[in-house]
Biopython code that builds the backbone (N, CA, C, O; Angstrom):
import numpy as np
from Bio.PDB.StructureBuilder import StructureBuilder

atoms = [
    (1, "UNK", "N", (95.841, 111.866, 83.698)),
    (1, "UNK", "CA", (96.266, 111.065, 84.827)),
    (1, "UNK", "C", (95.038, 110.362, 85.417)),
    (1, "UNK", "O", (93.956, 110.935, 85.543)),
    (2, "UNK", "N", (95.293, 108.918, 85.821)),
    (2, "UNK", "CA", (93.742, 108.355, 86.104)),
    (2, "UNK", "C", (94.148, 108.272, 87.717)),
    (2, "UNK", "O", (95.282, 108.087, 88.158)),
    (3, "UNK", "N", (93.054, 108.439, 88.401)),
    (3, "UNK", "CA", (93.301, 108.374, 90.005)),
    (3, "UNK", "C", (93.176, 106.964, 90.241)),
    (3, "UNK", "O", (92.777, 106.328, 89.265)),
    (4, "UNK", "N", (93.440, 106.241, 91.397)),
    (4, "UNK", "CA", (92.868, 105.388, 92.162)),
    (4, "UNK", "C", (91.352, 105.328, 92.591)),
    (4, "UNK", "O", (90.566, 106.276, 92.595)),
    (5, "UNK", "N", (91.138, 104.213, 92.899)),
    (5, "UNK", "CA", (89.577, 104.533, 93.367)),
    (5, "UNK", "C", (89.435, 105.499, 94.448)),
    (5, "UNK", "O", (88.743, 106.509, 94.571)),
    (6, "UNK", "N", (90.632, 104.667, 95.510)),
    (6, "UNK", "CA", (90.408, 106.095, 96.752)),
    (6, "UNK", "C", (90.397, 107.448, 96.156)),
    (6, "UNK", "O", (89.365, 108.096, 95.980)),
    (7, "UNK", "N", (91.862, 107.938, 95.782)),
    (7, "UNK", "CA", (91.603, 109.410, 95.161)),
    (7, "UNK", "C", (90.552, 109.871, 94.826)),
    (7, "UNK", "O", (90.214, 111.002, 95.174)),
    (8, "UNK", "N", (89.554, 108.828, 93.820)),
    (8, "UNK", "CA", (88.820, 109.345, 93.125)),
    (8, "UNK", "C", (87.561, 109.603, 93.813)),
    (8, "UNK", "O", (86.819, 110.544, 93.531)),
    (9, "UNK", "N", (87.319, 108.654, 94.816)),
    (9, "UNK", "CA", (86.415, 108.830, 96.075)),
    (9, "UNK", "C", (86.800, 110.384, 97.090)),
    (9, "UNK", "O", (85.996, 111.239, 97.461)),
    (10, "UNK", "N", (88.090, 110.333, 97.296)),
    (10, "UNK", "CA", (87.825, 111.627, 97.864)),
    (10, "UNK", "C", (87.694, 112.594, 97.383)),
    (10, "UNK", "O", (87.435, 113.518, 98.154)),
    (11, "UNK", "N", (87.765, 112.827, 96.333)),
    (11, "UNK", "CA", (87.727, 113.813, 95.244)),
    (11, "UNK", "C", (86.053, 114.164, 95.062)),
    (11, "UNK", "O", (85.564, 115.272, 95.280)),
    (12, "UNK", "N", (85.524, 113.316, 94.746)),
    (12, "UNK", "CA", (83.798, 113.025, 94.602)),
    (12, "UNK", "C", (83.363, 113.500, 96.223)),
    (12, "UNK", "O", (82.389, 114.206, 96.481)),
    (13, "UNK", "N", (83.905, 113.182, 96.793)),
    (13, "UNK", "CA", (83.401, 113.827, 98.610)),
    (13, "UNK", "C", (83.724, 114.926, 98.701)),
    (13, "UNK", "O", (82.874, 115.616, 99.264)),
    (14, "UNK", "N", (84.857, 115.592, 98.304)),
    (14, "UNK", "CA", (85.017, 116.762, 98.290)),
    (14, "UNK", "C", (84.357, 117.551, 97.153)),
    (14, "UNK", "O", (84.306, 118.779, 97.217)),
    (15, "UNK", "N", (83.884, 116.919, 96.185)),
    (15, "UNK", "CA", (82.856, 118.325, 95.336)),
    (15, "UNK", "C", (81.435, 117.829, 96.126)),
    (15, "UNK", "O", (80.688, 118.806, 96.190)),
    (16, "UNK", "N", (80.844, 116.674, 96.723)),
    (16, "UNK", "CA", (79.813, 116.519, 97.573)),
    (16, "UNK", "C", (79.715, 117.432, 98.829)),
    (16, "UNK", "O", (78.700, 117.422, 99.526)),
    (17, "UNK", "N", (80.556, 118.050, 99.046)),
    (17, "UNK", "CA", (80.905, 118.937, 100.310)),
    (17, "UNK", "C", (80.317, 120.645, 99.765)),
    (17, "UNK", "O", (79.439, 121.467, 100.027)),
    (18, "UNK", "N", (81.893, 120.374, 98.545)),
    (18, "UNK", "CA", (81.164, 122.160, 97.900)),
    (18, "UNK", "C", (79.701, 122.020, 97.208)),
    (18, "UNK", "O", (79.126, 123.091, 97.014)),
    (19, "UNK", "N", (79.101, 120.967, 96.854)),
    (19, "UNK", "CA", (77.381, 121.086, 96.395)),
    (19, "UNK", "C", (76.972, 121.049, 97.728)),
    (19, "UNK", "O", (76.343, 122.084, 97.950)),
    (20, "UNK", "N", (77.022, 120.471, 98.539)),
    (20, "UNK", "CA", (76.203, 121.035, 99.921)),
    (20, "UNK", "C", (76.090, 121.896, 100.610)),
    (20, "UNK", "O", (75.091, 122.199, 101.263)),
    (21, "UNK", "N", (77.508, 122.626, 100.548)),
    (21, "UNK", "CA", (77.351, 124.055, 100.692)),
    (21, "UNK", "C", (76.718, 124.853, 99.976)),
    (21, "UNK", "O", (76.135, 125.787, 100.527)),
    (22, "UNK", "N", (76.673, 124.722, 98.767)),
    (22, "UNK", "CA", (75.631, 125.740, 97.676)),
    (22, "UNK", "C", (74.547, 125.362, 97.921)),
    (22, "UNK", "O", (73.729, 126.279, 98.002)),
    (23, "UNK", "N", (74.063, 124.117, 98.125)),
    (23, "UNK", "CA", (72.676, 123.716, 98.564)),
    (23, "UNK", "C", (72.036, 124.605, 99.856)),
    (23, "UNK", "O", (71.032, 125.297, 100.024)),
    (24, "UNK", "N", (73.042, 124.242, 100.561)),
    (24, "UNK", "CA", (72.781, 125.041, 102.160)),
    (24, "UNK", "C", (72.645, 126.515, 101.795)),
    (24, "UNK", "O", (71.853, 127.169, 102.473)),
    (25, "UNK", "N", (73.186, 127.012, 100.997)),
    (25, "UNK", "CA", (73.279, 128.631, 100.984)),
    (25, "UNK", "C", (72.065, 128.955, 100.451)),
    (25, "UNK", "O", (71.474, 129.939, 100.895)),
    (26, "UNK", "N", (71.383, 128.010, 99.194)),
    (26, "UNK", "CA", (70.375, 128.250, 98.625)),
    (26, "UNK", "C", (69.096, 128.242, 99.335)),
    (26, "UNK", "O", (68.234, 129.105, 99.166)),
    (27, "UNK", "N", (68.990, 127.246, 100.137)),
    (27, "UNK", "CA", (68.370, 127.197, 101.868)),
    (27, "UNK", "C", (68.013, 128.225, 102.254)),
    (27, "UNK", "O", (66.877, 128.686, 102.146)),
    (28, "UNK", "N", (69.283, 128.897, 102.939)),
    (28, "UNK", "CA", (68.647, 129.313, 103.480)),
    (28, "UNK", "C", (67.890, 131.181, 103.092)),
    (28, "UNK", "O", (67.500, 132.059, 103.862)),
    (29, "UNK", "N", (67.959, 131.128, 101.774)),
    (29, "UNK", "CA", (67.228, 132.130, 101.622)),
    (29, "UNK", "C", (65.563, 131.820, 100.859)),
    (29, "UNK", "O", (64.865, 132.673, 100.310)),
    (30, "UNK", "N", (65.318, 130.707, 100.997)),
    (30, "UNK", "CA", (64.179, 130.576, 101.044)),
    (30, "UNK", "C", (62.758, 131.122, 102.071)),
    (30, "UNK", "O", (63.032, 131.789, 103.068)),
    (31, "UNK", "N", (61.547, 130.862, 101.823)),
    (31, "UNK", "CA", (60.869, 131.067, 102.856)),
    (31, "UNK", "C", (60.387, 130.454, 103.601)),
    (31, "UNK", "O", (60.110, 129.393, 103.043)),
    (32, "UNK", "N", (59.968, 130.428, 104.954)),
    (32, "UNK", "CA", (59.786, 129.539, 106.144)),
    (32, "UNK", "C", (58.441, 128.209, 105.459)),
    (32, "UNK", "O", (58.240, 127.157, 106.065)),
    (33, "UNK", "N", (57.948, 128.455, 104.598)),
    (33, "UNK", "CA", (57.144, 127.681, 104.240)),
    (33, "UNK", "C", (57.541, 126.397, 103.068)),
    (33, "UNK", "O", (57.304, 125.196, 102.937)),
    (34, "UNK", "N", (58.440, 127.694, 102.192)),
    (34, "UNK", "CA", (59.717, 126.775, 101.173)),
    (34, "UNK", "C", (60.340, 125.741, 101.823)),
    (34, "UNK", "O", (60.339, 124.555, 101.493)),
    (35, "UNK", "N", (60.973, 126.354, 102.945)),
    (35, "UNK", "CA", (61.572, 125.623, 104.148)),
    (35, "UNK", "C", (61.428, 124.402, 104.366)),
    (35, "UNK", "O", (62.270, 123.504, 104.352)),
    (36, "UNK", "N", (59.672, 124.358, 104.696)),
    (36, "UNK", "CA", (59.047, 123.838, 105.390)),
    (36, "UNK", "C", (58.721, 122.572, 104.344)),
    (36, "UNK", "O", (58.811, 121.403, 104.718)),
    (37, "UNK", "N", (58.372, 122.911, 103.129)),
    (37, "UNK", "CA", (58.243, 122.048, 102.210)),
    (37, "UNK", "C", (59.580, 120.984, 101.567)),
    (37, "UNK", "O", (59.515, 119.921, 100.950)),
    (38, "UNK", "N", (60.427, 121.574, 101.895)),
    (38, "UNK", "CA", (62.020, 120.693, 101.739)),
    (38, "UNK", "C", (61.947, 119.596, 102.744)),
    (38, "UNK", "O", (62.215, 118.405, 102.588)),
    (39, "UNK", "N", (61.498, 120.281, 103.899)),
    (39, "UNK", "CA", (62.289, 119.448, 105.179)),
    (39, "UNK", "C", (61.248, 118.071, 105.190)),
    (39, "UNK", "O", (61.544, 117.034, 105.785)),
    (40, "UNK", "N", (60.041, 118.259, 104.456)),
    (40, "UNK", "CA", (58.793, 117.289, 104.540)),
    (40, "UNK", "C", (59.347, 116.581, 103.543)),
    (40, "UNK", "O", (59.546, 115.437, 103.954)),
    (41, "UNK", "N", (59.727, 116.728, 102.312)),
    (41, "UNK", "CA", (60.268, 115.939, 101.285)),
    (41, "UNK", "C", (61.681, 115.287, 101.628)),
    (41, "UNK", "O", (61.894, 114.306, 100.915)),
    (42, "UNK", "N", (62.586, 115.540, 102.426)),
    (42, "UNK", "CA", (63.547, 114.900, 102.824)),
    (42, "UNK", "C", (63.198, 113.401, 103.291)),
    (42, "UNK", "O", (62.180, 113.271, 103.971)),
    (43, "UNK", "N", (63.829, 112.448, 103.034)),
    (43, "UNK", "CA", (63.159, 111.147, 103.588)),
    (43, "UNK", "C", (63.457, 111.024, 105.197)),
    (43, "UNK", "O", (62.853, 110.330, 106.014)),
    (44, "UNK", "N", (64.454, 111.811, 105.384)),
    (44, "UNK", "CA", (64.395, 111.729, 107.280)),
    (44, "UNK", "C", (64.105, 112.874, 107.926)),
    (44, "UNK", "O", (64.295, 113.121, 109.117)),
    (45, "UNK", "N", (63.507, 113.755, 106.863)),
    (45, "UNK", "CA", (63.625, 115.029, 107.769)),
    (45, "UNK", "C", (64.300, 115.845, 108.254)),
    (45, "UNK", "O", (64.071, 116.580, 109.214)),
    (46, "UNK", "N", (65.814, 115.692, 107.143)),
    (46, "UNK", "CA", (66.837, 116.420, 107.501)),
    (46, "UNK", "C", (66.361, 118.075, 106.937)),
    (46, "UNK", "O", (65.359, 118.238, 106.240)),
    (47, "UNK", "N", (67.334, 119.312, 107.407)),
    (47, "UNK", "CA", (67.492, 120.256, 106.958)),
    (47, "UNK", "C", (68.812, 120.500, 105.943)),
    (47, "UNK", "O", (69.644, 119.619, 106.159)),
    (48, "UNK", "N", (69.146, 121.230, 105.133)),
    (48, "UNK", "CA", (70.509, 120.965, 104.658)),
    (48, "UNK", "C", (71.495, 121.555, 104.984)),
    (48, "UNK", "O", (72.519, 121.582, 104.302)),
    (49, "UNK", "N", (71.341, 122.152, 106.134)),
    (49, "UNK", "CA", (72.249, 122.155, 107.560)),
    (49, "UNK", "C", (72.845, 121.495, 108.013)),
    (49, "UNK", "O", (74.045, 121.475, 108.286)),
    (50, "UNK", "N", (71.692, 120.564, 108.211)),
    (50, "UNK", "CA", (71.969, 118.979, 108.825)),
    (50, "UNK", "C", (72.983, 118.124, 107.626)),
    (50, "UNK", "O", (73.860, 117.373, 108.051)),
    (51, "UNK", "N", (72.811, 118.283, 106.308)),
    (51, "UNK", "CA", (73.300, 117.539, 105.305)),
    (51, "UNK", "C", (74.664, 117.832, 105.546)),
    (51, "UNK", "O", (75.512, 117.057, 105.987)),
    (52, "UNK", "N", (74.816, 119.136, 105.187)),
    (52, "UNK", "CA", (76.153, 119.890, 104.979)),
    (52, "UNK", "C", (77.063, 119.286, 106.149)),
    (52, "UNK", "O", (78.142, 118.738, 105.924)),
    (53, "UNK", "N", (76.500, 119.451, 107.441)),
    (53, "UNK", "CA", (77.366, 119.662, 108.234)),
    (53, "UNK", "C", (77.799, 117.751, 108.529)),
    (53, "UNK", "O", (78.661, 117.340, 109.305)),
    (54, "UNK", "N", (77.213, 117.202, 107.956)),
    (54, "UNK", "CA", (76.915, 115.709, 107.848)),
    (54, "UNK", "C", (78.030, 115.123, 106.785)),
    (54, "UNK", "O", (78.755, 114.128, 106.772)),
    (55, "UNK", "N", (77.837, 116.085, 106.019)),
    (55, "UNK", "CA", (79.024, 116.106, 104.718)),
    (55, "UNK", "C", (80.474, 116.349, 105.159)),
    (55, "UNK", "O", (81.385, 115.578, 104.857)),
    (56, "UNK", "N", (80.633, 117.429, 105.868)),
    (56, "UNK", "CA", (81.629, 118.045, 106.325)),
    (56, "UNK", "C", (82.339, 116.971, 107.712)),
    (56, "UNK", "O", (83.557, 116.803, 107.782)),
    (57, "UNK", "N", (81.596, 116.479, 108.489)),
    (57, "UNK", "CA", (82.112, 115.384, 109.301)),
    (57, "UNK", "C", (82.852, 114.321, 108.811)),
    (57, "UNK", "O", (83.910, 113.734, 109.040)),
    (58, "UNK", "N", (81.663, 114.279, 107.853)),
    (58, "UNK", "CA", (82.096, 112.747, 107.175)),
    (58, "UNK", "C", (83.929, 112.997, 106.094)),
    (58, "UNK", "O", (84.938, 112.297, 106.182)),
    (59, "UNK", "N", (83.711, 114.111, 105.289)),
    (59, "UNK", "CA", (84.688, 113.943, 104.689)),
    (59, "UNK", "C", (85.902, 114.587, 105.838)),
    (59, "UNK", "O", (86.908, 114.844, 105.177)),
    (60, "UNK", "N", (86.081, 114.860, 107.040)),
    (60, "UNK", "CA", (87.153, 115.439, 107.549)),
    (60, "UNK", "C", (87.997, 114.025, 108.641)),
    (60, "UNK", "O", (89.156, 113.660, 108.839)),
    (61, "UNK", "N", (86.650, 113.609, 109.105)),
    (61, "UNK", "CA", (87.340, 112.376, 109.187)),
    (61, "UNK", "C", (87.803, 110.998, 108.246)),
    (61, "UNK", "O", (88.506, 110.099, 108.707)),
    (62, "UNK", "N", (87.365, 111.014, 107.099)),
    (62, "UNK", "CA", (87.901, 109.893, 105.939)),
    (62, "UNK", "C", (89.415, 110.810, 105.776)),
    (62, "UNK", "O", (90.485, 110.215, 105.908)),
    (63, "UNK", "N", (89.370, 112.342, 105.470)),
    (63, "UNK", "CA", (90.872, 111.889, 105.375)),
    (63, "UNK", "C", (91.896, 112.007, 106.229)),
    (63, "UNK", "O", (93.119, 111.935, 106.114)),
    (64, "UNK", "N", (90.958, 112.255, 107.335)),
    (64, "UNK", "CA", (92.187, 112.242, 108.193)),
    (64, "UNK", "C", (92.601, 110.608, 108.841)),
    (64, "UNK", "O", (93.586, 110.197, 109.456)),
    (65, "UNK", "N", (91.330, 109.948, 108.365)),
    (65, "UNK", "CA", (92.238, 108.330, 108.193)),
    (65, "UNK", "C", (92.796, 108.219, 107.250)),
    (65, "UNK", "O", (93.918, 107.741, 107.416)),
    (66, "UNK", "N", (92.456, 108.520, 105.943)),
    (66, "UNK", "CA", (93.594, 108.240, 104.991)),
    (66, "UNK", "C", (95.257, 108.753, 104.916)),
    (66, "UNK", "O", (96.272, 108.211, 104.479)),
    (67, "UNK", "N", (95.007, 109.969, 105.518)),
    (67, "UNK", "CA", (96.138, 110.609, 106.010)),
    (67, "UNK", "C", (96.924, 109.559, 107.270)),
    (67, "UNK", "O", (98.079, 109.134, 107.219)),
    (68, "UNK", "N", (96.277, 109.405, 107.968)),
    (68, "UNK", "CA", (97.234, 108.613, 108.984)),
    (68, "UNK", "C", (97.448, 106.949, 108.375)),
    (68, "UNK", "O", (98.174, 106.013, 108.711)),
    (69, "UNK", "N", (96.642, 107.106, 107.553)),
    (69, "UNK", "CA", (97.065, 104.810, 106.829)),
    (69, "UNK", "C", (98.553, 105.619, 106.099)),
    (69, "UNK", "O", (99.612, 105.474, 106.710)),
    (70, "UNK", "N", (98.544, 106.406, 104.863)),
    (70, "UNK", "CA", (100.061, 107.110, 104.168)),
    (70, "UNK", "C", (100.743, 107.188, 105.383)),
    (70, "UNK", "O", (101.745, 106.473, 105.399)),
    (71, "UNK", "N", (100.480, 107.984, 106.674)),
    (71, "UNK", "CA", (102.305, 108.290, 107.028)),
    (71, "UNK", "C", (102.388, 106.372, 107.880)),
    (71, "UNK", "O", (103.485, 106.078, 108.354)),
    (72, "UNK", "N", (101.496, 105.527, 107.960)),
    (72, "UNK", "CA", (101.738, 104.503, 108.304)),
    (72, "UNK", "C", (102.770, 103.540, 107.239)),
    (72, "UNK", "O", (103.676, 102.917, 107.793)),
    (73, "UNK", "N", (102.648, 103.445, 105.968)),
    (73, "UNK", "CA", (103.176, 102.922, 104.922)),
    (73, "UNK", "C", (104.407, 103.641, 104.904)),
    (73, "UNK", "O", (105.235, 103.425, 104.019)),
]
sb = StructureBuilder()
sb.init_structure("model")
sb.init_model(0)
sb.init_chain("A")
sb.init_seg("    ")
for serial, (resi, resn, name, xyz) in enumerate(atoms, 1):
    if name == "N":
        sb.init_residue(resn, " ", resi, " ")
    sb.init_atom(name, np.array(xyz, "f"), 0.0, 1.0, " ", f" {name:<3s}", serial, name[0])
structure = sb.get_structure()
């Protein structure tokens, strides 16, 4: 079955969600210096705290517009 682009976009956001969570988990058992060396290599200085939870915004509101454009149609 081939998706739509949307589908296929939310689909790709939603395994971008579960890799950020494994990312984040992997986080945080690092050491404060490991840490420290991520957060310097990030280009803004995020933590992947910050990613995850960045991830998680983002995909809860896309579908809950996509959800409300369907019961509009």
């Amino acid at each position: 079955m081939t998706m739509n682009p949307m589908d296929d976009f939310l689909y790709q956001l939603n395994k971008y969600v579960e890799y950020s969570t494994e990312l984040r988990s992997s986080y945080e058992h690092l050491t404060e210096h490991e840490k420290s060396i991520i957060r310097e290599s990030h280009p803004y200085g995020s933590e992947p705290e910050t990613i995850t939870q960045q991830a998680y915004d983002w995909h809860d509101t896309l579908f809950k517009k996509v959800e409300n454009e369907k019961s509009r149609s």
